[in-house]
Backbone as ProteinMPNN parsed JSONL, in Angstrom:
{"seq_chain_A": "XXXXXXXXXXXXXXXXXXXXXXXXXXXXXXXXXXXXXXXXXXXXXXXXXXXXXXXXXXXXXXXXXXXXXXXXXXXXXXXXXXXXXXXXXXXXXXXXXXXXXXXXXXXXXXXXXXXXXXXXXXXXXXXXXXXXXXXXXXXXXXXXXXXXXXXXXXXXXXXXXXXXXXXXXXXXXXXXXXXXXXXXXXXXXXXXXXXXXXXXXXXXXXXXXXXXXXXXX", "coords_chain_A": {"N_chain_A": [[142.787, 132.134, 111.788], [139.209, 131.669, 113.031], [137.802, 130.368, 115.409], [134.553, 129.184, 116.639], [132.651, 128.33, 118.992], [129.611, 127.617, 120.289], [126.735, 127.579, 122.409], [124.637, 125.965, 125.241], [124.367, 126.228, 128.488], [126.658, 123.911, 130.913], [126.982, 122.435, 128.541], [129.425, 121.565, 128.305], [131.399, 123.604, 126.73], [133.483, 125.264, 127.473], [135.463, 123.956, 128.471], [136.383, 121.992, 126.775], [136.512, 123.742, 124.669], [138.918, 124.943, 125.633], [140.939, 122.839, 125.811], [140.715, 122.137, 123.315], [141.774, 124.747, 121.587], [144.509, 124.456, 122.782], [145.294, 121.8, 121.157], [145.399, 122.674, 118.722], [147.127, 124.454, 118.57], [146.233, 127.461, 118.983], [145.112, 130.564, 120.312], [142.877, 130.651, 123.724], [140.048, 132.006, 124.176], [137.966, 132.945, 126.547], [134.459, 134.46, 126.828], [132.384, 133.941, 128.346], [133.389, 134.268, 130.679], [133.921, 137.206, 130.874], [131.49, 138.274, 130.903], [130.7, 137.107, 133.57], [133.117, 138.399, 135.024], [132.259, 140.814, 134.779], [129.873, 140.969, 136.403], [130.75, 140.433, 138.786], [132.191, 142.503, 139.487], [130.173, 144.119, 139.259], [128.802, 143.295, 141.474], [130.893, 143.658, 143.944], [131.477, 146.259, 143.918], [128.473, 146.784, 145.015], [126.128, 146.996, 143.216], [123.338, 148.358, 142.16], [121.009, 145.893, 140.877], [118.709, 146.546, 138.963], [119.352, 149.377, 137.894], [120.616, 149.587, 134.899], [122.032, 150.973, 133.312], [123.865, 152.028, 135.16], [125.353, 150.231, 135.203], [126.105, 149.453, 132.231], [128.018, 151.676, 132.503], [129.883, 150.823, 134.61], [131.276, 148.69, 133.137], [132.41, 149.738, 131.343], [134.764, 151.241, 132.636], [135.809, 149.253, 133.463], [138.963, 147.133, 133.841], [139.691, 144.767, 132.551], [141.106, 141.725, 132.112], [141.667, 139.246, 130.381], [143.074, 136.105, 129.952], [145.12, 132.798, 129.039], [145.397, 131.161, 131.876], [144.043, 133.12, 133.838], [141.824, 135.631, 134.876], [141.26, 138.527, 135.541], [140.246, 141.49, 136.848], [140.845, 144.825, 137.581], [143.379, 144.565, 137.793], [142.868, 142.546, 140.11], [142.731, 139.001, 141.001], [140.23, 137.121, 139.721], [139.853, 134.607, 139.02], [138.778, 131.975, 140.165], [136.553, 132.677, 141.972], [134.752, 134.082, 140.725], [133.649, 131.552, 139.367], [131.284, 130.932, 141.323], [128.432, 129.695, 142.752], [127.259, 132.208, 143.782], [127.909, 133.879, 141.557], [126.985, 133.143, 139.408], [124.516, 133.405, 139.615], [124.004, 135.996, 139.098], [125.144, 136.874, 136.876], [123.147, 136.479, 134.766], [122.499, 138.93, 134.776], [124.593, 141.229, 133.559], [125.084, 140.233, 130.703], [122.358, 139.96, 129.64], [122.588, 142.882, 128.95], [122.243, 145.048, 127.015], [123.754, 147.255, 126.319], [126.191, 146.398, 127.794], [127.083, 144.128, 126.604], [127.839, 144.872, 124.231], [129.874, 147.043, 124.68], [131.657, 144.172, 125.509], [131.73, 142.766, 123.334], [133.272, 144.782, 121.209], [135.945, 144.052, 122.934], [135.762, 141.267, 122.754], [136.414, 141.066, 119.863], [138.847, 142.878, 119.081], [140.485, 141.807, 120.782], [140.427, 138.992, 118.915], [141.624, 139.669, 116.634], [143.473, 139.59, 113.646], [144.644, 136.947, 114.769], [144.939, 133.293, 115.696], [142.421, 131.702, 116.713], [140.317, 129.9, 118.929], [137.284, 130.286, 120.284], [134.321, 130.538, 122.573], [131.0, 130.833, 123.65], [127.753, 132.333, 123.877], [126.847, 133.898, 120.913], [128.883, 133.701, 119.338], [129.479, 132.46, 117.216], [127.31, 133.907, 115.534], [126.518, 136.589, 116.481], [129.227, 137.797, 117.219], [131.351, 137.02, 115.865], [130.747, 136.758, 112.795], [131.332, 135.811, 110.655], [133.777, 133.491, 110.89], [135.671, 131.332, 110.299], [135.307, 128.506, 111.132], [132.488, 127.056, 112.678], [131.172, 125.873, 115.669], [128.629, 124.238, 117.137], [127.848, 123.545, 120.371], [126.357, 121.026, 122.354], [123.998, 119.391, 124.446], [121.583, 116.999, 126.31], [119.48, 118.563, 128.39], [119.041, 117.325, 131.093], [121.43, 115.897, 131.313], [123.536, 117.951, 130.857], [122.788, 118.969, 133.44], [123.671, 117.253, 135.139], [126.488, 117.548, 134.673], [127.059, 119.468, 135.76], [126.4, 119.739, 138.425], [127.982, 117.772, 139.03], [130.886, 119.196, 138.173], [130.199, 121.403, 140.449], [130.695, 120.072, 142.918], [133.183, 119.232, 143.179], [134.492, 121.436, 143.278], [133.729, 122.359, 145.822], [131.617, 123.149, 146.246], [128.501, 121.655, 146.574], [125.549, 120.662, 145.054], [122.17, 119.832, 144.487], [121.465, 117.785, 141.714], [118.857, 118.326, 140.619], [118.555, 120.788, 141.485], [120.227, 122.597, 140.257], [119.63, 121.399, 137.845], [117.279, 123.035, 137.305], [117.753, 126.071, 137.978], [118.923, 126.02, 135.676], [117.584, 125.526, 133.416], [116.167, 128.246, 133.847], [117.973, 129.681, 132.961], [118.446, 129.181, 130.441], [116.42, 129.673, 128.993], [116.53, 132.382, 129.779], [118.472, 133.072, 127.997], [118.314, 132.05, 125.448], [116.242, 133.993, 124.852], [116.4, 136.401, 125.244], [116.766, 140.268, 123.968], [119.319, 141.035, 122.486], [122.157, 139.336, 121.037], [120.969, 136.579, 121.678], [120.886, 132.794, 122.582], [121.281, 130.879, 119.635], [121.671, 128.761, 117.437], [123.728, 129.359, 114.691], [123.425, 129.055, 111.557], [125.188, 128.704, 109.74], [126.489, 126.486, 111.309], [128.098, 123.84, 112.46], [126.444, 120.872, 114.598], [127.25, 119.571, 117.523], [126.177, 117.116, 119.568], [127.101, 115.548, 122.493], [126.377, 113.914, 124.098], [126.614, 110.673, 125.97], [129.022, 110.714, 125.001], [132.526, 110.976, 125.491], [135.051, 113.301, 127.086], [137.2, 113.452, 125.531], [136.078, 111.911, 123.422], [134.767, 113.615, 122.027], [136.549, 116.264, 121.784], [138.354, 114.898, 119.845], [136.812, 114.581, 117.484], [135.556, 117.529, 117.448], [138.558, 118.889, 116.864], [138.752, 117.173, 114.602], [136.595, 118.506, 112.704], [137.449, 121.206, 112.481], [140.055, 120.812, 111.268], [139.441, 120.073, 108.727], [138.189, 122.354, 107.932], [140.686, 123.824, 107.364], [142.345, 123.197, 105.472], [143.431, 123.847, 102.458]], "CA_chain_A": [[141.524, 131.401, 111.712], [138.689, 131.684, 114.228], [136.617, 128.751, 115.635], [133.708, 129.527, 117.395], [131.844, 127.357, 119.877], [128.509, 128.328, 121.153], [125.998, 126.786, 123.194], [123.762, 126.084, 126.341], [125.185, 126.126, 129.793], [126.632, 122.832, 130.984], [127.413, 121.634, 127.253], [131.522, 121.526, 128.024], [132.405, 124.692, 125.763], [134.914, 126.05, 127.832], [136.68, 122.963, 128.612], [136.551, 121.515, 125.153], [137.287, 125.08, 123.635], [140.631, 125.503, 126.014], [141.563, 121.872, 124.886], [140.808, 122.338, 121.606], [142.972, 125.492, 121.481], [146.349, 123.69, 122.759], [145.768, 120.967, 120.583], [145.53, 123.151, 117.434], [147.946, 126.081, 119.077], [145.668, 128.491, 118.866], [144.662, 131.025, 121.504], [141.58, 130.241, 123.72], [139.145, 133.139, 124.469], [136.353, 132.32, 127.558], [133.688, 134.968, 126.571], [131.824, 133.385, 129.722], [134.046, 134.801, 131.986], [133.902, 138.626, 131.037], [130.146, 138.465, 131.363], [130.76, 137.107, 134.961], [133.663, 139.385, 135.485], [131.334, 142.471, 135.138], [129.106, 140.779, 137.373], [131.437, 140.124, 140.137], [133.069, 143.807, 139.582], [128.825, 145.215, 140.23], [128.395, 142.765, 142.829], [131.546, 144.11, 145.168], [130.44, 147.433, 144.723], [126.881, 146.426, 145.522], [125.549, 148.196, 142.258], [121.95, 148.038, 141.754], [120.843, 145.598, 138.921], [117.494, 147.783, 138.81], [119.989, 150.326, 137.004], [121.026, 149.008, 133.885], [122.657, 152.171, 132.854], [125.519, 152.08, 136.019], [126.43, 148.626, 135.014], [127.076, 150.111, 131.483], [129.642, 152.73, 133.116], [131.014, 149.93, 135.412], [132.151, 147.754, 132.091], [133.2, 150.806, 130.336], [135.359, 151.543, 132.929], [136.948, 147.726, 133.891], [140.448, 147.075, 133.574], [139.237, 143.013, 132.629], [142.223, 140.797, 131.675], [141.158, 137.36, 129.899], [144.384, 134.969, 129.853], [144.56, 131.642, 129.101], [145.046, 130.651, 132.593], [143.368, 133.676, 134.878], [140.972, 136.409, 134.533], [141.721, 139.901, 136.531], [139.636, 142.762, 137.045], [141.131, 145.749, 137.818], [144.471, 144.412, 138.828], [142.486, 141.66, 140.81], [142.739, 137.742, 140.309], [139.073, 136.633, 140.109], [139.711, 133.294, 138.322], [138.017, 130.949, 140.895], [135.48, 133.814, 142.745], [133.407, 134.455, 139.091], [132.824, 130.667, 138.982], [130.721, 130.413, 142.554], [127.042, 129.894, 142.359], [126.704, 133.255, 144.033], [127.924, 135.072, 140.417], [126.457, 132.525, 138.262], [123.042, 133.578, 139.668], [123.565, 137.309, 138.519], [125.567, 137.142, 135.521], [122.46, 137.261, 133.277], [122.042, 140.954, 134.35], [125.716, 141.582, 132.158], [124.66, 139.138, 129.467], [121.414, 140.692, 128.972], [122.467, 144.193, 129.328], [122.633, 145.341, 125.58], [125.271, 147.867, 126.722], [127.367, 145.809, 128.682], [127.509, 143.482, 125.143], [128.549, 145.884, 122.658], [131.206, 146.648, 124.95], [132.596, 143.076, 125.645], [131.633, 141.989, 122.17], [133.852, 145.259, 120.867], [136.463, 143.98, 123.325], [136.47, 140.39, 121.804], [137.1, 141.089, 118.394], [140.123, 143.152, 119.423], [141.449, 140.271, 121.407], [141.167, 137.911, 118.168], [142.116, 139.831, 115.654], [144.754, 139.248, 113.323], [145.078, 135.809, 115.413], [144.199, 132.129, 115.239], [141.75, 131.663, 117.977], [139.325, 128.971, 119.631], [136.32, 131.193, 121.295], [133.273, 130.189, 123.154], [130.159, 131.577, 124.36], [126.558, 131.659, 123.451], [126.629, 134.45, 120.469], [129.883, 133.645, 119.092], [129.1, 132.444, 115.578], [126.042, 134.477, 115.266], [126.908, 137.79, 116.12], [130.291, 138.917, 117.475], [132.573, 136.156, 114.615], [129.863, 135.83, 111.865], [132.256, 135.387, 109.301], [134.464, 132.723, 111.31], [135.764, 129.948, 109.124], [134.066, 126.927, 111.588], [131.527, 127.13, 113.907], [130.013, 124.491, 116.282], [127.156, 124.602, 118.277], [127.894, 121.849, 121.292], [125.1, 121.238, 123.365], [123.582, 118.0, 125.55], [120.569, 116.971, 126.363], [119.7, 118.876, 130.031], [119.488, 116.167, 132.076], [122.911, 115.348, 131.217], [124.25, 119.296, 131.244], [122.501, 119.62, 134.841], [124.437, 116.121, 135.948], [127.875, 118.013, 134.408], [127.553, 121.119, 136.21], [126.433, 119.667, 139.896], [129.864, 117.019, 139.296], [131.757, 120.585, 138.365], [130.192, 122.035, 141.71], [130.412, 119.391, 144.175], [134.182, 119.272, 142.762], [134.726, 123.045, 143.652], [133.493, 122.556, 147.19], [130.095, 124.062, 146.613], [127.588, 120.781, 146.41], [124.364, 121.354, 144.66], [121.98, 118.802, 144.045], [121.34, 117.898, 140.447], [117.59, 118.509, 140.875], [118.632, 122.48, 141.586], [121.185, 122.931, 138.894], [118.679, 122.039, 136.551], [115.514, 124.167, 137.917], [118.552, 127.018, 137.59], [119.869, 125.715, 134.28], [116.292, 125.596, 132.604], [115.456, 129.509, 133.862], [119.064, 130.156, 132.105], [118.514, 128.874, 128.94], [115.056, 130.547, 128.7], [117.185, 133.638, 129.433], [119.505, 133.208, 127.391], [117.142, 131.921, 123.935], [115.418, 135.228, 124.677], [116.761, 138.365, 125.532], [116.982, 140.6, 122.631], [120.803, 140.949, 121.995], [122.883, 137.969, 120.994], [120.356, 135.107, 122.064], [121.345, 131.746, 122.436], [120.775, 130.19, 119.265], [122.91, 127.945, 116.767], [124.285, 129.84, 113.657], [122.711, 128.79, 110.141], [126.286, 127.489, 108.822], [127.118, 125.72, 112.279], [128.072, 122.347, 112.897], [125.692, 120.915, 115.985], [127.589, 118.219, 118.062], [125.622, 116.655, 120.713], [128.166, 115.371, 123.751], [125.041, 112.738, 125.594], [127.287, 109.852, 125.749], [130.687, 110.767, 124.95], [133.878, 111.165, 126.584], [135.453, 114.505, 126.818], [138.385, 112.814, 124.566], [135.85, 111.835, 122.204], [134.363, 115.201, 121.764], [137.967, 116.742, 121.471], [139.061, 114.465, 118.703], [135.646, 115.387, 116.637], [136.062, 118.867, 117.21], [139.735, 118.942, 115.684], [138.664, 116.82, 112.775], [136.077, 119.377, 112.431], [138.411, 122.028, 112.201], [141.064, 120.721, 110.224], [138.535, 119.376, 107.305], [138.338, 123.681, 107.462], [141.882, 124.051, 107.596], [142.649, 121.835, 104.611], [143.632, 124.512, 101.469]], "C_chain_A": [[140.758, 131.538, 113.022], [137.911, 130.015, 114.36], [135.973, 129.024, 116.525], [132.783, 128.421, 118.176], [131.121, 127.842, 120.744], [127.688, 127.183, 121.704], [125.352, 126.504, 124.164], [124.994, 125.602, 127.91], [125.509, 124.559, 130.094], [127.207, 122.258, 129.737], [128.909, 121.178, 127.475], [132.061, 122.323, 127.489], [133.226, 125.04, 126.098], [136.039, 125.127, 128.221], [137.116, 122.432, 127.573], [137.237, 122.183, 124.698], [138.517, 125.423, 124.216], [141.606, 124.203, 125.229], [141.949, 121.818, 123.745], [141.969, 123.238, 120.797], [144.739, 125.0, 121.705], [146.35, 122.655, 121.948], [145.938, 121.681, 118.602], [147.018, 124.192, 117.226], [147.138, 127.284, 118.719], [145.447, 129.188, 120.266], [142.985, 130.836, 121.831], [140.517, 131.309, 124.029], [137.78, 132.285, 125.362], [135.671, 133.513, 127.699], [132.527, 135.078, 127.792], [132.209, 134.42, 130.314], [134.495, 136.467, 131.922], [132.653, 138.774, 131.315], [130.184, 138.213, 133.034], [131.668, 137.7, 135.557], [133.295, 141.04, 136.234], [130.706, 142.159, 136.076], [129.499, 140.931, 138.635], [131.504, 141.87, 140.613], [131.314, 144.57, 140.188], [128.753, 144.641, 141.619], [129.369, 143.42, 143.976], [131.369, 145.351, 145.421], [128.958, 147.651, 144.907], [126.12, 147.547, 144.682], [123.762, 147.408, 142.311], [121.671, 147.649, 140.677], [119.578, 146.464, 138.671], [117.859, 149.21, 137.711], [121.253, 149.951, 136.315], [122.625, 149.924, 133.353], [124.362, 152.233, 133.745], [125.594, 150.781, 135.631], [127.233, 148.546, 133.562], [128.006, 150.88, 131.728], [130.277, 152.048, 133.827], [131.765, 148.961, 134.214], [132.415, 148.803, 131.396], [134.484, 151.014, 130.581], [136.763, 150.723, 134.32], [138.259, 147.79, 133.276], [140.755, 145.448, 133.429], [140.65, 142.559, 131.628], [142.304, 139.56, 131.421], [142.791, 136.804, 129.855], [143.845, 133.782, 129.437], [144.385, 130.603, 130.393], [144.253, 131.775, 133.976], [142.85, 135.168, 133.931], [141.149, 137.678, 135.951], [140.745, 141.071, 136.27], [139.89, 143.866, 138.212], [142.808, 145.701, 138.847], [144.009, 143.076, 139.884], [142.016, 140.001, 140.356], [140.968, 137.065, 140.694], [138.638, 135.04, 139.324], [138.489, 132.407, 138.677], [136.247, 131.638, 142.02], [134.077, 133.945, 141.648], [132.651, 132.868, 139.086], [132.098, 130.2, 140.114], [129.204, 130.713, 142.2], [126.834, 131.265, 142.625], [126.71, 134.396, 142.563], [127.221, 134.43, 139.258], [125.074, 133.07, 138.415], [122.615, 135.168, 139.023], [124.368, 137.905, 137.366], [124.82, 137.504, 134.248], [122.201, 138.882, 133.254], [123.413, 141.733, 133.568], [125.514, 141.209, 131.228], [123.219, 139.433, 128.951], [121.506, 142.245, 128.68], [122.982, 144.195, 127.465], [123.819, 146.34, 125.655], [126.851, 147.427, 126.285], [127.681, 144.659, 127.412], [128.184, 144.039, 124.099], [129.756, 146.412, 123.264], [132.443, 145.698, 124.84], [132.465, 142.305, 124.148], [133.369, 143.173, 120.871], [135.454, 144.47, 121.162], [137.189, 142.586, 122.793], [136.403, 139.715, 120.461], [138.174, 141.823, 118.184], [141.15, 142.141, 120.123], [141.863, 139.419, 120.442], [141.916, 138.265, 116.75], [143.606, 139.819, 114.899], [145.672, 137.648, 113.772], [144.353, 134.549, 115.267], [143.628, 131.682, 116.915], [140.558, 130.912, 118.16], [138.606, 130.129, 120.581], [134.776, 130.697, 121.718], [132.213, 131.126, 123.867], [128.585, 130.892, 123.887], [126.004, 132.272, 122.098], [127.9, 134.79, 119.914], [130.086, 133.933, 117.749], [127.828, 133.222, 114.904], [126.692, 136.35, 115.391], [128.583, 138.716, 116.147], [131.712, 138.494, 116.319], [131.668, 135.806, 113.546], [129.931, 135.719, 110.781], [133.636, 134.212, 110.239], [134.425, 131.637, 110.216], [135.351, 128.596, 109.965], [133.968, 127.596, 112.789], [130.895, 126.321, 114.449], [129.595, 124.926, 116.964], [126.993, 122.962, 119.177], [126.969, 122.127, 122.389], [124.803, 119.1, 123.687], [122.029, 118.488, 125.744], [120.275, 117.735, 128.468], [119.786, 118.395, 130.76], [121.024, 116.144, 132.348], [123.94, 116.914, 131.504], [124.405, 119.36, 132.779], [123.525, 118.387, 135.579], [125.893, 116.935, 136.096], [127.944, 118.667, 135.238], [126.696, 120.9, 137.751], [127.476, 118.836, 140.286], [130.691, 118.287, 139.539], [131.607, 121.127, 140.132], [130.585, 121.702, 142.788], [132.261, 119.295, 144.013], [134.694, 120.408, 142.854], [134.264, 123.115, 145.513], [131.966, 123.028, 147.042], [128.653, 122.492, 145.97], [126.603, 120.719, 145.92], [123.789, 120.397, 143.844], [121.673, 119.104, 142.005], [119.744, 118.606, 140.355], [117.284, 120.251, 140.812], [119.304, 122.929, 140.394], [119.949, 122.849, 137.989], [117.541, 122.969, 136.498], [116.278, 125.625, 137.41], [118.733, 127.338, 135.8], [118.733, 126.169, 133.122], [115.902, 126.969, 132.523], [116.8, 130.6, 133.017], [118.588, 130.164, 130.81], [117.479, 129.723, 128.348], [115.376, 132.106, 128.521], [117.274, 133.864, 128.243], [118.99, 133.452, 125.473], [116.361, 133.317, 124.253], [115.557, 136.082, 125.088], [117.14, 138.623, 123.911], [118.246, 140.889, 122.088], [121.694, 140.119, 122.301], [122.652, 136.864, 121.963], [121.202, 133.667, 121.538], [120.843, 130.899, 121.083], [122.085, 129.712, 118.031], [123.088, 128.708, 114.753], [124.282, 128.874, 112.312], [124.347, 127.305, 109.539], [127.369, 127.177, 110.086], [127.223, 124.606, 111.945], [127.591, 121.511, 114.512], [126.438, 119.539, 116.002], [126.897, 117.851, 119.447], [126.32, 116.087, 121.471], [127.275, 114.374, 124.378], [126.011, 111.929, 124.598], [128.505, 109.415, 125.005], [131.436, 111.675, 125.571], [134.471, 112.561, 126.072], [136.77, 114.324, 125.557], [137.436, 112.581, 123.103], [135.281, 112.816, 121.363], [135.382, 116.568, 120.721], [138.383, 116.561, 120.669], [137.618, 114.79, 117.383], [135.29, 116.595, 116.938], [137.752, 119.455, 116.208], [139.612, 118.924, 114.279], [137.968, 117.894, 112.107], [136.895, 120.518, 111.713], [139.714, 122.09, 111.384], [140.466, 120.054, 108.909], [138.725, 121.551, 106.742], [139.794, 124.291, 107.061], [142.788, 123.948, 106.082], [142.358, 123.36, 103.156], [142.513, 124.227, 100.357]], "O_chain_A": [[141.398, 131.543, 114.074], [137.657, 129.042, 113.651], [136.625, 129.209, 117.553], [132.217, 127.625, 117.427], [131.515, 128.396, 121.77], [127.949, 126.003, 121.47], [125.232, 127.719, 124.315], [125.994, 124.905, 128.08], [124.699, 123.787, 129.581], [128.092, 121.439, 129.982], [129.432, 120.393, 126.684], [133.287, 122.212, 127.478], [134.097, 125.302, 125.268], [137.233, 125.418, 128.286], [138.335, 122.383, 127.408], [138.35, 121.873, 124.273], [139.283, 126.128, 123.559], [142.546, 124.341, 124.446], [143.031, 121.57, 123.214], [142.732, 122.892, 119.896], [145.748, 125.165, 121.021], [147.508, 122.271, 121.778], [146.47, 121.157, 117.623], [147.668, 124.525, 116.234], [147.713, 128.114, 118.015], [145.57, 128.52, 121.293], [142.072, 130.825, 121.006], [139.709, 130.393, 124.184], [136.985, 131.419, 124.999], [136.031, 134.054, 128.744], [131.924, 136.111, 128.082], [131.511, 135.418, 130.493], [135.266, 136.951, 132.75], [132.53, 139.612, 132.208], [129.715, 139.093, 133.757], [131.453, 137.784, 136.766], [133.588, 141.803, 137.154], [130.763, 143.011, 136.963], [128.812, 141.45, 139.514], [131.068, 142.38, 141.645], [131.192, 145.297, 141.174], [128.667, 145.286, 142.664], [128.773, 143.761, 144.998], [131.159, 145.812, 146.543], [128.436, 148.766, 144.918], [125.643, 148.598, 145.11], [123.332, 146.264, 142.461], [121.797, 148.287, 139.631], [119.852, 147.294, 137.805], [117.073, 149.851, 137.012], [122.413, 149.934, 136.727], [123.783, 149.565, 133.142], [125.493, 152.391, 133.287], [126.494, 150.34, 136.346], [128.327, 148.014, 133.379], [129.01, 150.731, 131.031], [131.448, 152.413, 133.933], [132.88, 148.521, 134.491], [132.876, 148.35, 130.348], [135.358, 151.063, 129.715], [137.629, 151.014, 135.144], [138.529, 148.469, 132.286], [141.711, 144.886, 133.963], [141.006, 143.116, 130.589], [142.938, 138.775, 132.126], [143.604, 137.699, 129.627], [142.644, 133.518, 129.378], [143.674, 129.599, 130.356], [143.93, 131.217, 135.025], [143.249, 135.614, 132.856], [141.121, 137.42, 137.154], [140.685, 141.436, 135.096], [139.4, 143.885, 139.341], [143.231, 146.28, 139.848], [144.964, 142.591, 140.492], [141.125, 139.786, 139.534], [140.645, 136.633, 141.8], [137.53, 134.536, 139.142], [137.534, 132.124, 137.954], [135.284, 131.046, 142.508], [132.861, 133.902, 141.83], [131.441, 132.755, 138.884], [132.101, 128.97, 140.169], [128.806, 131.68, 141.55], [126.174, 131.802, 141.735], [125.951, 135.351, 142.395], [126.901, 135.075, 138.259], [124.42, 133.216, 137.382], [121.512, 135.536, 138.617], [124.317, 139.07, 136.972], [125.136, 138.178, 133.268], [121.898, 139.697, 132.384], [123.204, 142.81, 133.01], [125.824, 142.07, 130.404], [122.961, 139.109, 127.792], [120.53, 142.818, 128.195], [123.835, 143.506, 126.906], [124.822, 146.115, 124.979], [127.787, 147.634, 125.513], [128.875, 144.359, 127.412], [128.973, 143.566, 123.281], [130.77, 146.341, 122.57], [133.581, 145.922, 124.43], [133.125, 141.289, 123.929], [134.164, 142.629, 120.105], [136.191, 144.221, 120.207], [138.375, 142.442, 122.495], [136.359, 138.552, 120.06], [138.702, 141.613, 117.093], [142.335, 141.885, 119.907], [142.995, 138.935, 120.463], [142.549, 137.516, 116.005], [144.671, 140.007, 115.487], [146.776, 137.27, 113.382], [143.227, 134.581, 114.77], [144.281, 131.438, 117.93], [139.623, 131.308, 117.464], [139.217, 130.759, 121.445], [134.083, 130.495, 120.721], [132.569, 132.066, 124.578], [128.246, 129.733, 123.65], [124.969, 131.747, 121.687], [128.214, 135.981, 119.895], [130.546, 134.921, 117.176], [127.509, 133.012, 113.734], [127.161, 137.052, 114.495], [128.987, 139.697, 115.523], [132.671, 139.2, 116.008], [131.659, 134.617, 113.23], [129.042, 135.562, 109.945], [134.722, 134.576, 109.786], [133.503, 131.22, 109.514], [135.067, 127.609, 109.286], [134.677, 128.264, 113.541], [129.923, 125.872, 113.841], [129.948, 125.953, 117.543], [126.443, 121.89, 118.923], [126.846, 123.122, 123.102], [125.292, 118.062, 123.241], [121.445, 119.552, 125.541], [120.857, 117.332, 129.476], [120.676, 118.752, 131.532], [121.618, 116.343, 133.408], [124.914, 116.914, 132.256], [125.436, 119.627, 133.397], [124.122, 118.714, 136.605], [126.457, 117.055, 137.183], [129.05, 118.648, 135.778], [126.326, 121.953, 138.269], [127.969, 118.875, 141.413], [131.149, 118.576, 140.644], [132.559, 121.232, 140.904], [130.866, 122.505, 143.678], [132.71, 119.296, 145.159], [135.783, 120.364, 142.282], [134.623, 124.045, 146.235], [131.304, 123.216, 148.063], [128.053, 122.633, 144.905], [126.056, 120.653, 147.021], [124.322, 119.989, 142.812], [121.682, 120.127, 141.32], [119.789, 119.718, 139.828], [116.311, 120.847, 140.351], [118.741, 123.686, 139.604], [119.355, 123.805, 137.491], [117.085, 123.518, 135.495], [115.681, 126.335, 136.6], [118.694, 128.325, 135.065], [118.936, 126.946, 132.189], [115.347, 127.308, 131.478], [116.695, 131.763, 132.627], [118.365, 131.199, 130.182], [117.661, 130.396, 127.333], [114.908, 132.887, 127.693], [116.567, 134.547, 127.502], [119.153, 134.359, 124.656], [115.652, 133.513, 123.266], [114.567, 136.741, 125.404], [117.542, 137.87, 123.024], [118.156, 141.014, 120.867], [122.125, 139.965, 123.444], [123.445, 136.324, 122.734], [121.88, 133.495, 120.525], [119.916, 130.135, 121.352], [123.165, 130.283, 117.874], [122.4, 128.299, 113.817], [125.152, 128.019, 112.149], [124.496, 126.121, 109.236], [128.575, 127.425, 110.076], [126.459, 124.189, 111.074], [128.363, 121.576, 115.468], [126.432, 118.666, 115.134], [127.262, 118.499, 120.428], [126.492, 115.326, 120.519], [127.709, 114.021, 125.475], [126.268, 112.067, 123.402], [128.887, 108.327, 124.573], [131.168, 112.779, 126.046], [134.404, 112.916, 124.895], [137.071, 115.254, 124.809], [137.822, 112.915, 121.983], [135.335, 112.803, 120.133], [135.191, 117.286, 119.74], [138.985, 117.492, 120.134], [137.959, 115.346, 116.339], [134.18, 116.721, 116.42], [137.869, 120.181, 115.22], [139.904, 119.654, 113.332], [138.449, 118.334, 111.063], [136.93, 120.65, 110.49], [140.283, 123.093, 110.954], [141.242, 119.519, 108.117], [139.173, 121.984, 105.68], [139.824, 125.321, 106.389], [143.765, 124.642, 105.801], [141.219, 123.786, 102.961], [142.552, 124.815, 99.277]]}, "name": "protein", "num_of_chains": 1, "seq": "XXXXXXXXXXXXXXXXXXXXXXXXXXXXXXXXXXXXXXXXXXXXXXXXXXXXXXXXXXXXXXXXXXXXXXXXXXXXXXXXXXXXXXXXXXXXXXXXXXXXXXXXXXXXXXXXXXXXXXXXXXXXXXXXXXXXXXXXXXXXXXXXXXXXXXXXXXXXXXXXXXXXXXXXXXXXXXXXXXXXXXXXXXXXXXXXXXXXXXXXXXXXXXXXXXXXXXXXX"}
């Protein structure tokens, strides 16, 4: 069974969707974190985003290793390095690259196949699982995303007022809803859970139910 969870930056998907996975036993897939893998992998060899084309031959020719607890490129542990503002700021040039998608989108539907798998991103249930047996679309109101994800930062060592996160968060989303391959948007036979004013527990336990109403013969 797959379960797909898409959505806007900030929403909780990847914390929810790892949860979600150990409480079902399923495997978790962070979709996120190959888009910022590639990024990292142009950024150390200081590739030019200007040329779209070498950033397709640099993800052709990654050696990217999703886990459920670390992420490796090329033999190298980049778990905690991918999530620093400095890669968050140039991840949309992998995530827009139509390329560099049809690669990592090839890459995870080989990862879930044949397997029961919790996966997250922003083009989950829409294009790369769009036959998945449940799909949610978890999202927050921005305010409340941009609060999540300057707690996350200031909680990583890297501080960042809320005021910036969202100015960031807002020129994301705009990305994201509009580049032309696998835009951010919520999949016809989704289920949309909104998260403003509940607990990561209560989220967790209405995601399950979700999933086991699908489950259910």
């Amino acid at each position: 069974m797959i379960v797909t969870i898409d959505g806007p930056a900030g929403a909780g998907k990847s914390t929810i969707a790892r949860a979600l996975a150990q409480r079902l036993g399923f495997r978790f897939l962070d979709t996120g974190a190959m888009y910022r893998a590639v990024a990292w992998a142009a950024r150390q060899q200081q590739l030019d985003w200007s040329q779209p084309e070498a950033l397709i031959d640099l993800a052709q020719g990654l050696d990217l290793c999703i886990t459920e607890r670390a992420v490796t490129v090329n033999g190298i542990d980049v778990t905690q390095d991918i999530r620093s503002n400095e890669i968050t700021g140039v991840t949309h040039y992998a995530a827009n690259n139509p390329g560099v998608r049809h690669i990592l989108v090839a890459q995870q539907r080989q990862l879930a196949d044949g397997d029961n798998i919790v996966t997250e991103g922003r083009d989950q249930g829409t294009v790369v699982f769009p036959h998945a047996e449940c799909k949610i679309y978890l999202t927050a109101t921005p305010e409340e995303r941009a609060r999540r994800r300057a707690q996350e930062l200031t909680e990583r060592g890297q501080p960042t007022a809320v005021e910036e996160v969202l100015r960031k968060q807002n020129e994301r989303d705009r990305r994201d809803a509009s580049r032309e391959v696998g835009p951010l948007v919520a999949a016809d036979d989704a289920v949309e859970v909104e998260t403003d004013g509940l607990s990561p527990m209560e989220v967790l336990d209405r995601l399950e139910a979700l999933v086991r109403e699908r489950m259910r013969p």
